[in-house]
C-alpha positions as CSV (number, residue, x, y, z in Angstrom):
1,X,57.9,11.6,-61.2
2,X,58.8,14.8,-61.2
3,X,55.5,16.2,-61.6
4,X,54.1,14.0,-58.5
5,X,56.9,16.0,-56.1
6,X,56.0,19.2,-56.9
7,X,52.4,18.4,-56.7
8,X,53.1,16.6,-53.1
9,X,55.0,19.8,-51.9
10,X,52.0,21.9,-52.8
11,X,49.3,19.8,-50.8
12,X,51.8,19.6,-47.9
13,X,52.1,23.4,-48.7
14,X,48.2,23.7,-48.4
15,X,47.9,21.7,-45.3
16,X,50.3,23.5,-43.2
17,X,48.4,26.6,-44.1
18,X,45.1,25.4,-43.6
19,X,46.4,24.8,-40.0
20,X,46.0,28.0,-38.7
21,X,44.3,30.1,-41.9
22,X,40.7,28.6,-41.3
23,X,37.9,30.7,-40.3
24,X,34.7,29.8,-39.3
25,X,31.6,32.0,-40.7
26,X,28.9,30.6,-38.9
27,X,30.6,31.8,-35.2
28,X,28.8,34.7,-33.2
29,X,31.2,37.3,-32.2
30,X,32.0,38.1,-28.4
31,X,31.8,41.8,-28.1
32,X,35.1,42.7,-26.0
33,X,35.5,45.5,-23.7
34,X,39.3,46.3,-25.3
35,X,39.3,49.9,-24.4
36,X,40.0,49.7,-20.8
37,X,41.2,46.0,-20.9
38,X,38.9,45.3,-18.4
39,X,35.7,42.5,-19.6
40,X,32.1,43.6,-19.0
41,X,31.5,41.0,-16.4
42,X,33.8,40.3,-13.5
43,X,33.1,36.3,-13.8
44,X,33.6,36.4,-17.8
45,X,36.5,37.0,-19.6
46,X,36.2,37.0,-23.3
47,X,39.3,36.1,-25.7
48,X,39.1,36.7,-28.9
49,X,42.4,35.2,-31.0
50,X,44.0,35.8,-34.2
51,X,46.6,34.9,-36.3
52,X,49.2,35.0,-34.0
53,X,47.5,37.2,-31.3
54,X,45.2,37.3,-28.7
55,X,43.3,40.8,-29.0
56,X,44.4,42.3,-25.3
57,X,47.7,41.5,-23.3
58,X,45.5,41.3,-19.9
59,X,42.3,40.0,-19.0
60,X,40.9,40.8,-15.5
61,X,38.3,38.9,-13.3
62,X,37.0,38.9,-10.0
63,X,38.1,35.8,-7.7
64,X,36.0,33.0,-7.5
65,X,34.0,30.9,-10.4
66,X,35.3,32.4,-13.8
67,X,34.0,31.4,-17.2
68,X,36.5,31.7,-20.2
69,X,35.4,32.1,-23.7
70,X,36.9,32.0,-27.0
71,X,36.3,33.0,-30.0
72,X,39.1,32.8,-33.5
73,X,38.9,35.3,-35.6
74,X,41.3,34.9,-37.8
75,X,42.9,31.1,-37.7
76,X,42.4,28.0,-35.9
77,X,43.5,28.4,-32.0
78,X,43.1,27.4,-28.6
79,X,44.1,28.1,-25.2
80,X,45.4,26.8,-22.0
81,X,45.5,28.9,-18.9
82,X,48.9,28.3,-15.8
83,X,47.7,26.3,-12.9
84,X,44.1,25.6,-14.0
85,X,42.4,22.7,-15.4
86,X,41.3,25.4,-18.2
87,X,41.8,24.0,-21.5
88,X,39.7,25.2,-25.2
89,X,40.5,23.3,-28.2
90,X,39.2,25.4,-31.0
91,X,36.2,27.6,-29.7
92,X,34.1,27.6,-26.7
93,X,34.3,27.7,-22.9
94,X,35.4,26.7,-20.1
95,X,34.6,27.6,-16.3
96,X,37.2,27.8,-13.2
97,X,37.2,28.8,-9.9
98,X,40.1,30.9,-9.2
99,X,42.1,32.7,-6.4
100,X,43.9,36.1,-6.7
101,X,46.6,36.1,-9.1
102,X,48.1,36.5,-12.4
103,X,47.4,33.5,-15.0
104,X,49.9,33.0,-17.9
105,X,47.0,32.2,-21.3
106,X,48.7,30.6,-24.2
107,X,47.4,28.9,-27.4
108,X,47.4,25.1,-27.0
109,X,47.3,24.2,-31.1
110,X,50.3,24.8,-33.1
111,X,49.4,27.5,-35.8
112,X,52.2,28.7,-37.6
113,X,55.2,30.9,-37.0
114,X,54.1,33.1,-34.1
115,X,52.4,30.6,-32.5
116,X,55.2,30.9,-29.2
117,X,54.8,34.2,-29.0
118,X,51.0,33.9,-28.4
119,X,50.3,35.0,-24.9
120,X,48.3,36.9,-22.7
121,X,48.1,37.3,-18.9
122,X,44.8,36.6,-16.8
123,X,44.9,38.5,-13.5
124,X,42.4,37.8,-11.1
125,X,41.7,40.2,-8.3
């Protein structure tokens, strides 16, 4: 009986691990403009997310019809994006017209211990 517990623990272990440590091979990497924090098109904004990150603290974007992508790097993630209808389970993208303002980005699937933490801000000029 014993051996069954300990063997239970593990695979809940695994599972809660797996969560947020899976990474897919097969995805094409978004080349981000990270330097200047700034994306290379004003109607794209790229996000790339990690384990417990996103990989800049402010995106930018030009008023107006704005397409969202995202890319994990490192984990399993997904976003939702204050006072829009934008919301990417796992990888892909998602397209919003938006006014001027600033746009709270979070990740929408639980993944692990810094998962609250996981924020970024969208400003839209």
């Amino acid at each position: 009986m014993k051996n069954k517990w300990i063997a239970f623990m593990f695979l809940a272990l695994a599972l809660v691990l797996a969560a947020c440590g899976g990474n897919n091979d097969d995805v094409t990497e978004i080349e981000n403009n990270s330097d200047s924090g700034e994306n290379a098109s004003a109607s794209e904004v790229n996000v790339t997310a990690t384990n417990w990150d996103f990989d800049q603290e402010t995106y930018t974007a030009s008023a107006g019809d704005v397409t969202i992508n995202l890319t994990n790097e490192d984990g399993h993630h997904g976003i939702m994006i204050d006072g829009t209808d934008v919301e990417i389970d796992g990888e892909g993208s998602a397209t919003a017209t938006l006014e001027a303002g600033e746009y709270r980005i979070y990740c929408s699937i639980p993944c692990g211990e810094g998962h609250d933490e996981m924020e970024a801000t969208l400003v839209v000029e």
